[in-house]
C-alpha positions as CSV (number, residue, x, y, z in Angstrom):
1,X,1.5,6.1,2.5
2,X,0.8,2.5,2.6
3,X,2.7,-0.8,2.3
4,X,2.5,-4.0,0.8
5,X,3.9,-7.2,0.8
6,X,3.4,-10.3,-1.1
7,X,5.0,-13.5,-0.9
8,X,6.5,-14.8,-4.5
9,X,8.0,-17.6,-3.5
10,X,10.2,-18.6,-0.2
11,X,13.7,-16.4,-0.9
12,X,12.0,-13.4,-2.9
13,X,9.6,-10.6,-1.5
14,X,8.1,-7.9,-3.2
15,X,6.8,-5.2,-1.3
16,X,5.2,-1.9,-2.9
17,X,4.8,1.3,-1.5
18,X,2.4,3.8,-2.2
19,X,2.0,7.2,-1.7
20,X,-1.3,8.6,-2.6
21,X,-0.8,12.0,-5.3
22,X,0.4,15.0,-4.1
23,X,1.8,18.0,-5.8
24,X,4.5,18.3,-6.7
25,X,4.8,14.9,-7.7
26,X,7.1,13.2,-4.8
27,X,10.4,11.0,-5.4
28,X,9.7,7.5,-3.6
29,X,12.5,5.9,-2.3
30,X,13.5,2.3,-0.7
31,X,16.2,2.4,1.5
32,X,17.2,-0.7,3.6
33,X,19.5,-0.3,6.8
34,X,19.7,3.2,5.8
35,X,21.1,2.5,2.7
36,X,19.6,3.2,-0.9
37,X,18.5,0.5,-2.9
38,X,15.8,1.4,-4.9
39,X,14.7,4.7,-6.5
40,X,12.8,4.1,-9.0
41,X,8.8,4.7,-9.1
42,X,5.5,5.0,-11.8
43,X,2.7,6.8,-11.3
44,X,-0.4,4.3,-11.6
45,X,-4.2,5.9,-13.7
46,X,-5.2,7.2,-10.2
47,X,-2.1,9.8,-10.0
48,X,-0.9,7.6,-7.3
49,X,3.3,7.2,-7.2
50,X,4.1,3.7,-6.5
51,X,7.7,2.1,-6.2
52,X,8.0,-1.7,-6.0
53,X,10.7,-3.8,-4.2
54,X,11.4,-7.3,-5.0
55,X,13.8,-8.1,-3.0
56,X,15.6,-11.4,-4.1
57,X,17.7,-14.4,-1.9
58,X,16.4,-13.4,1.5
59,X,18.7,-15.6,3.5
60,X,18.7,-15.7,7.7
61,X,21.4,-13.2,7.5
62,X,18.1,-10.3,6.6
63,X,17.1,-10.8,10.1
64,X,16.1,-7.7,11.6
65,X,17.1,-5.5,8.2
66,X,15.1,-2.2,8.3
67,X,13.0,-1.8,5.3
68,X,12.2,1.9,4.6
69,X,10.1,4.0,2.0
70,X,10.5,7.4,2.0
71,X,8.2,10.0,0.1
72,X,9.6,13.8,-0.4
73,X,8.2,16.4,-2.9
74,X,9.5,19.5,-1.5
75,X,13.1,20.3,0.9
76,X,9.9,22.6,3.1
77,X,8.8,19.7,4.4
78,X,10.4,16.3,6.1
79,X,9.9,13.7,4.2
80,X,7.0,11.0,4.9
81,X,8.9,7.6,5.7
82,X,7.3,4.3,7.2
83,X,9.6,1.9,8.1
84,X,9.2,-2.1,8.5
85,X,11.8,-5.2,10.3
86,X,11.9,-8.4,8.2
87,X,11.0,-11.4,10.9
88,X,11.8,-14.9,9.5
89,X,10.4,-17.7,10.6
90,X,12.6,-21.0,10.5
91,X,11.2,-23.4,7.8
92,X,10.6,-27.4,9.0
93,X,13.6,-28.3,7.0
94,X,15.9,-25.7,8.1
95,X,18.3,-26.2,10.8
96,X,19.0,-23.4,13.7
């Protein structure tokens, strides 16, 4: 499984995960702070399934939020989850 991140602008981010093809084909999920938020996915020409986040209006509040993708194709197995903390830095013009 791998992730991505790539900055749009400031106050969005857009992170992908990928989970390279397995059979059956596996749900990918986001879930941040344990909650859902995203469970929607495509499978790209390689047979790769790939489910992309943008996240929009990160505000200082996001500090420390758990951002989670989790792949599962079959209840035999656990599912495969990697799991990242969103760090922001303070911007010259922001105050503490």
């Amino acid at each position: 499984m791998e992730l991505s991140f790539s900055k749009e602008n400031a106050l969005d981010e857009e992170t992908r995960c990928k989970y390279i093809a397995g059979k059956p084909e596996p749900v990918v999920s986001w879930y941040v702070n344990g909650e859902l938020e995203d469970s929607s996915y495509h499978m790209d020409r390689y047979g790769d399934v790939i489910n992309d986040l943008l996240f929009r209006g990160l505000k200082r509040s996001h500090l420390n939020s758990q951002f989670s993708c989790r792949a599962n194709n079959t209840k035999l197995i656990q599912p495969v989850e990697k799991t990242v903390v969103l760090e922001l830095n303070q911007g010259r013009n922001e105050e503490p």
